[in-house]
C-alpha positions as CSV (number, residue, x, y, z in Angstrom):
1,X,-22.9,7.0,-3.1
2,X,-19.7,7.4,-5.1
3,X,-16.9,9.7,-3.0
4,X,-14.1,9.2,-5.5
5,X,-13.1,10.7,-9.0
6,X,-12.1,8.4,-11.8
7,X,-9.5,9.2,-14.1
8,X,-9.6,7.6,-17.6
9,X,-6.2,6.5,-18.7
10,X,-7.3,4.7,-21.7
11,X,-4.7,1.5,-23.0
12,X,-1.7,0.8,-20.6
13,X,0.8,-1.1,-21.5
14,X,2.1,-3.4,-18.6
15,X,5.8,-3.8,-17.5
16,X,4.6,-7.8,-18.0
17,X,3.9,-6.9,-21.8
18,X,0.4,-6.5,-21.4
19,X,-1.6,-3.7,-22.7
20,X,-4.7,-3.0,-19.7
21,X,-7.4,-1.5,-21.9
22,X,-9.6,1.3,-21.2
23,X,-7.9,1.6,-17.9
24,X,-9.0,3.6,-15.0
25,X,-7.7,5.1,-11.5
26,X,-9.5,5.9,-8.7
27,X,-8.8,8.2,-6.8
28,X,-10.0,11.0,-4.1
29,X,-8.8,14.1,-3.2
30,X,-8.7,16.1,0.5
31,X,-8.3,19.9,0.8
32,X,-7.2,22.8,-2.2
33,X,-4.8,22.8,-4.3
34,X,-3.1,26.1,-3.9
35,X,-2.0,28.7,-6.4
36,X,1.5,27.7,-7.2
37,X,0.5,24.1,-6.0
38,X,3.3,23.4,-3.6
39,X,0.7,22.0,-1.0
40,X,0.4,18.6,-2.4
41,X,0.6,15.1,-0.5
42,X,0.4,11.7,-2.6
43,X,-1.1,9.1,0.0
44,X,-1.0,5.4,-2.2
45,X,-3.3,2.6,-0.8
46,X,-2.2,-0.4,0.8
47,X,-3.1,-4.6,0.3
48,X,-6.7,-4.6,-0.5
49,X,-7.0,-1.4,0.8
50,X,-9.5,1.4,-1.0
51,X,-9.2,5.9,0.1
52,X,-10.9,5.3,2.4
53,X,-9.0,3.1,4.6
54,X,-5.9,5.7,4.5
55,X,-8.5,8.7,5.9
56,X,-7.1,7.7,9.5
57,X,-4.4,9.9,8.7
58,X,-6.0,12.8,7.6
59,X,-7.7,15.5,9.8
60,X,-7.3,19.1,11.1
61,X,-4.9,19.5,13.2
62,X,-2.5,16.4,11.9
63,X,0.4,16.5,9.7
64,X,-2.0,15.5,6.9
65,X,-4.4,18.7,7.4
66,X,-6.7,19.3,4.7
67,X,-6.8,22.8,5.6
68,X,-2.8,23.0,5.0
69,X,-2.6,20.8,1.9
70,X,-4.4,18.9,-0.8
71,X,-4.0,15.4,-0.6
72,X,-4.1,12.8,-3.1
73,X,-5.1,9.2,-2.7
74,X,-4.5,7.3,-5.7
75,X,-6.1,3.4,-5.5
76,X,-3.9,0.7,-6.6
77,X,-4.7,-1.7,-9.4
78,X,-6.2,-4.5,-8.4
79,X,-8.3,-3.0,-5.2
80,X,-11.9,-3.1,-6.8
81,X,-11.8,0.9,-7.8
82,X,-9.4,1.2,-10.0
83,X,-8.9,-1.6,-12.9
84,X,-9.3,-5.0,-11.1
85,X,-9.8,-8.4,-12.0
86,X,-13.3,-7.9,-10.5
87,X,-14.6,-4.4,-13.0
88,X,-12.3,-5.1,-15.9
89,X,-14.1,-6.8,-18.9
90,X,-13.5,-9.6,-20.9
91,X,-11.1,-10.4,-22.3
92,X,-8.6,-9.3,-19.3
93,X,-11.5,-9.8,-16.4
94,X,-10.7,-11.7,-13.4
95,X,-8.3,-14.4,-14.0
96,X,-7.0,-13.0,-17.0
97,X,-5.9,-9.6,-16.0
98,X,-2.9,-9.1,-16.2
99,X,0.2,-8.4,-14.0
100,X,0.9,-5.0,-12.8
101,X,4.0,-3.9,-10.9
102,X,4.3,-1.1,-8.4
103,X,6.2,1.0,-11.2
104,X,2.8,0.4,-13.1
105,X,1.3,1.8,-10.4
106,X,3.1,4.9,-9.8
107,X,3.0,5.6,-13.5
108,X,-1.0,5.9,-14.0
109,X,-0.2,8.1,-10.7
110,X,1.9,10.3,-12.3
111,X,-0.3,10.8,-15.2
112,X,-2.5,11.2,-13.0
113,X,-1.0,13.8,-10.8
114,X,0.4,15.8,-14.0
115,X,-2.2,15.6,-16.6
116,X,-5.2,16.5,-14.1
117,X,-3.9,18.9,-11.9
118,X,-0.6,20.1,-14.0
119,X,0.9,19.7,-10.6
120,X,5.1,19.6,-11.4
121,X,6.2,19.3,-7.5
122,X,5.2,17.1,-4.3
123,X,5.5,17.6,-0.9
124,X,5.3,14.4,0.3
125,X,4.4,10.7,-0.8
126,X,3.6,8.6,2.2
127,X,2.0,5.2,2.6
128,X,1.5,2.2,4.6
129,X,2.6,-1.5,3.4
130,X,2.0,-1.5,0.0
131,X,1.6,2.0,0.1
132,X,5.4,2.1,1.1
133,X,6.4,0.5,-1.9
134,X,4.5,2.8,-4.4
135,X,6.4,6.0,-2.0
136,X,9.8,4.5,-2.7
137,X,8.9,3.5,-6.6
138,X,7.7,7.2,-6.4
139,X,10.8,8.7,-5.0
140,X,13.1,6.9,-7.2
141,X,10.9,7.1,-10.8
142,X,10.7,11.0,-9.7
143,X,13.5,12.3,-7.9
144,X,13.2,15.8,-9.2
145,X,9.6,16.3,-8.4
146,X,9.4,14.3,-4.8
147,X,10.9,16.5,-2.2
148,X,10.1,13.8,0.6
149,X,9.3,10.8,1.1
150,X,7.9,8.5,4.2
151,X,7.4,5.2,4.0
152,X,6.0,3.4,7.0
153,X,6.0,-0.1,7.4
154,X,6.7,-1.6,3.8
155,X,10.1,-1.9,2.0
156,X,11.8,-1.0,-1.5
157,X,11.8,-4.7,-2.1
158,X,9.5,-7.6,-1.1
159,X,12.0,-9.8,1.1
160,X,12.2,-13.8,0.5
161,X,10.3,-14.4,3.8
162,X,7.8,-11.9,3.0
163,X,7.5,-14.0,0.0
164,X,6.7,-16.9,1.7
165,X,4.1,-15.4,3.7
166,X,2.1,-14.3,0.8
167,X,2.2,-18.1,-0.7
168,X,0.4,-19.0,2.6
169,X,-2.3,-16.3,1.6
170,X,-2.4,-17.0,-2.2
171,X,-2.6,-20.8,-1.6
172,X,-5.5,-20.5,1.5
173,X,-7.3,-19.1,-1.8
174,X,-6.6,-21.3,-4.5
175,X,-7.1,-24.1,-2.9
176,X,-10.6,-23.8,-2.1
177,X,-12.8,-25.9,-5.0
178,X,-14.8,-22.8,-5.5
179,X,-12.0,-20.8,-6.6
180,X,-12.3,-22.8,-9.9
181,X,-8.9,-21.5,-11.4
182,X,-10.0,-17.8,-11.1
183,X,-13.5,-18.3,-12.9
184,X,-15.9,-18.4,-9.6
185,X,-19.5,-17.7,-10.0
186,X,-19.5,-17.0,-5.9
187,X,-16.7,-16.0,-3.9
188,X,-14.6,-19.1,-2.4
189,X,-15.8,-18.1,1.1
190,X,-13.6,-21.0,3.0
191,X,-10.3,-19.6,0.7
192,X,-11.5,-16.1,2.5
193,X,-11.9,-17.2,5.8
194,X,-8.9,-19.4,5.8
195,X,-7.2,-15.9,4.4
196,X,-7.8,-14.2,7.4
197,X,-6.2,-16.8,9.1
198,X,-3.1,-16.8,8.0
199,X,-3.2,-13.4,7.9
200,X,-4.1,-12.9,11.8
201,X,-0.5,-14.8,13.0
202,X,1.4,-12.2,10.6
203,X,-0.1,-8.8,10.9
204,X,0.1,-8.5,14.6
205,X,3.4,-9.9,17.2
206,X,3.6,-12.4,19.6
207,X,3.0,-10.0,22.1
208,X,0.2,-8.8,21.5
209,X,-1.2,-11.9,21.9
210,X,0.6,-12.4,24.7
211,X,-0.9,-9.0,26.1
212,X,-4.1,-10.2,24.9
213,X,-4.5,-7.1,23.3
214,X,-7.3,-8.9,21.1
215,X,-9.9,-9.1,24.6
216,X,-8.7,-4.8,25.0
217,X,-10.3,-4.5,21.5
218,X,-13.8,-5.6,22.5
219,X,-13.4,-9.4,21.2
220,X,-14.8,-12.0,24.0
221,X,-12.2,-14.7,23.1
222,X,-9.0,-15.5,20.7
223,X,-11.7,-17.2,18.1
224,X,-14.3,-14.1,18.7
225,X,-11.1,-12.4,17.4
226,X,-9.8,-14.9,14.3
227,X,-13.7,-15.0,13.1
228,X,-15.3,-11.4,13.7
229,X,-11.8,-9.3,13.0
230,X,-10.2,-11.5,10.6
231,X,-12.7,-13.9,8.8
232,X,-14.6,-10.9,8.3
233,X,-11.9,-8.4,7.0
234,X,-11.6,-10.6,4.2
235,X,-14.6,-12.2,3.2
236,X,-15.7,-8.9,2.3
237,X,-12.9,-8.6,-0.5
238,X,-12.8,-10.5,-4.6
239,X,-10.5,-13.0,-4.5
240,X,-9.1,-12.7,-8.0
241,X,-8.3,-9.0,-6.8
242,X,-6.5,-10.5,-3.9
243,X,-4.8,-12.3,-5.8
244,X,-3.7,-9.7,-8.0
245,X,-2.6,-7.3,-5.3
246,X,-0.4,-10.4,-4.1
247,X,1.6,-10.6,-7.1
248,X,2.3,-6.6,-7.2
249,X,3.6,-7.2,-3.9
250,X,5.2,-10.3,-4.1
251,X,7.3,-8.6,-7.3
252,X,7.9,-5.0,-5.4
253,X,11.2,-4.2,-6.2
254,X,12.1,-0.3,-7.0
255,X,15.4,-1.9,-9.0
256,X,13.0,-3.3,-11.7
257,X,12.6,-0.2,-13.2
258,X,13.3,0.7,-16.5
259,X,17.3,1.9,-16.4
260,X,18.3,0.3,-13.2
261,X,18.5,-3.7,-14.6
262,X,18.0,-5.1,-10.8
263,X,20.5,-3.0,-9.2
264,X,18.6,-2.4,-5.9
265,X,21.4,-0.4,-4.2
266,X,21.5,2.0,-7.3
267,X,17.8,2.3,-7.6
268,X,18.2,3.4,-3.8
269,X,20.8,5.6,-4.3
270,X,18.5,7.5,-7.4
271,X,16.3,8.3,-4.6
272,X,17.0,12.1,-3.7
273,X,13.8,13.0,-1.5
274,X,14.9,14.0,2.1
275,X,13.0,10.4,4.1
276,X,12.0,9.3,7.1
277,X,11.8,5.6,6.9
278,X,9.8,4.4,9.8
279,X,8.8,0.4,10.5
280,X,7.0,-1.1,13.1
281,X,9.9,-2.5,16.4
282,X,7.4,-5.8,15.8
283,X,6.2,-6.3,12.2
284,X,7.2,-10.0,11.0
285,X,7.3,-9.3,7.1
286,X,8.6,-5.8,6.7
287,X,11.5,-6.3,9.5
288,X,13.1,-3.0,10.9
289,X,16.5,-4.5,9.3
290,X,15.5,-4.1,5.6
291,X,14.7,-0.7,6.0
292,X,18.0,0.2,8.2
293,X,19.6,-1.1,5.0
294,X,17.7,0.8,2.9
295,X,18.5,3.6,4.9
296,X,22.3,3.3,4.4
297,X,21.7,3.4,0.1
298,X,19.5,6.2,0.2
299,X,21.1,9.6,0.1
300,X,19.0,11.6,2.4
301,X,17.2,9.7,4.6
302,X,16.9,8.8,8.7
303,X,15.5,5.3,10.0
304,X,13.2,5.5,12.9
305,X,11.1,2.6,14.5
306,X,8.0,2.7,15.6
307,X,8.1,1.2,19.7
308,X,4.9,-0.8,19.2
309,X,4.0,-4.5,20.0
310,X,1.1,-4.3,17.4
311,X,3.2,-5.7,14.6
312,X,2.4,-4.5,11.2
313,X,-0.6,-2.8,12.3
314,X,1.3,-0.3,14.2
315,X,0.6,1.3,10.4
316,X,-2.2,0.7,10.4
317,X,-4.8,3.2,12.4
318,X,-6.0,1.5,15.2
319,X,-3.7,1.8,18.0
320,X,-3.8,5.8,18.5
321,X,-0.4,5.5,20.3
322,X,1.3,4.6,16.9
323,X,-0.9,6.8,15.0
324,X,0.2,10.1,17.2
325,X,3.8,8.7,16.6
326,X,3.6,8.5,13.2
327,X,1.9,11.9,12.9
328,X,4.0,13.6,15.0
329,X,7.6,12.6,12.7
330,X,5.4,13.2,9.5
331,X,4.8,16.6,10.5
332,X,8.4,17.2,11.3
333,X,9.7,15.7,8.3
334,X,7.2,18.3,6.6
335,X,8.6,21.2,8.4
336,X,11.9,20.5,6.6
């Protein structure tokens, strides 16, 4: 069964030139909008990520109560509920739709946010990864109606090195003969598995394999690990939306908005939200350093590190120690 609303945005036109047809946002809400709606919370998706996956966050009793506030979880383009390569129809379906940026993103949001809920203030945009970028791109395309902001574990711009990461991923797919150039009749399973691959030396440190963390989680040995967690985290994703969500990401950069012609440190500094900006001590593609610089261009903002050896996936709900310690600073910075 369906849990999710759509919202019809009908033709978008693309920072890339491109005009998305007929497009549509996905989206599902938590909680009730109250009367002069000041309870809302904007909660973005992450890297192949649908609603969801975010839920993690959201129960009685966290910083993310329903009961307190409504929350908003918009899907990003590209992750198979929203417009994606794999529900969009000819002629922009799977290897011909087009390139969307995170200020796309936030945009459709926006409408989103505005035109279906007349809602003209937010509480809080927060996210994870990806999610991060869309809660800076919303904090700096909106600084009067954002009052706070917290990104954890993602940046305002996608680094070189995270760059090079993602080429690992976008090549493990394309190079696999069934990908066909984007115009598969099955998903290029080994691209998928080899995915998760490459993706399990990234998303978690060297010490948590050091710890063997991996055998803690239920997994009998490091391959038990590489094939049942990894393999299978991404063979159940479409490829060409993947790939899609890649490019998003490998473009994130808030100073490609409209206004700001690449100047990241201004596009920083147009951010008024009061932040907490929060990595993980251990992630290897959204280093703590990036965001202490971020830090130091955004007007109103602390950097604070999450103390976890789980890498990226401090942010990403399954360690319960980094989930409490992300709760806990999201319900001070909500108490602000």
């Amino acid at each position: 069964m369906v849990d999710y609303e759509t919202f019809e945005l009908g033709d978008v036109a693309l920072q890339s030139g491109a005009t998305l047809r007929d497009a549509k946002l996905a989206y599902k809400t938590f909680g009730t909008l109250n009367a002069d709606k000041s309870n809302v919370i904007v909660y973005p998706t992450w890297y192949s990520g649908q609603h969801y996956d975010n839920e993690w966050l959201i129960g009685e009793g966290m910083a993310l109560d329903p009961q307190k506030y409504f929350i908003i979880i918009p899907n990003m383009f590209g992750n198979g509920l929203s417009s994606s390569p794999s529900n969009t129809p000819p002629p922009y379906d799977r290897a011909r739709f087009p390139h969307v940026t995170f200020y796309d993103n936030v945009a459709a949001q926006h409408r989103l946010v505005t035109e279906e809920f007349g809602i003209e203030k937010i509480a809080l945009v927060t996210g994870w990864s990806m999610g991060a970028g869309q809660t800076y791109q919303w904090g700096m395309s909106y600084p009067e109606m954002v009052e706070r902001i917290f990104p954890f574990c993602g940046s305002a711009k996608t680094s070189l090195h995270n760059i090079v990461f993602l080429e690992g991923v976008k090549v493990a797919i394309q190079t696999d003969v069934a990908w066909k150039n984007g115009w598969y009749d099955k998903q290029p399973n080994q691209g998928l598995r080899a995915v998760g691959r490459v993706y399990a030396g990234w998303g978690l440190s060297q010490a948590f394999y050091r710890e063997r963390l991996h055998i803690e989680m239920g997994y009998s040995s490091l391959e038990d690990f590489l094939v049942a967690f990894w393999e299978g985290f991404f063979l159940k994703k479409d490829a060409n939306n993947l790939l899609a969500m890649l490019w998003t990401w490998q473009n994130g950069d808030i100073a490609n908005t409209p206004g700001f012609e690449g100047d990241f440190e201004k596009a920083l500094s147009a951010i008024k939200a009061k932040a907490i900006v929060m990595p993980g001590q251990t992630d290897l593609y959204f280093p703590p350093e990036d965001n202490e610089y971020e830090v130091e261009h955004m007007s109103d903002a602390e950097f604070r590190m999450i103390p976890s050896i789980w890498g990226h996936f401090a942010g990403g709900g399954i360690n319960e120690a980094d989930t409490e310690f992300i709760d806990r600073h999201i319900k001070e910075l909500l108490t602000t």
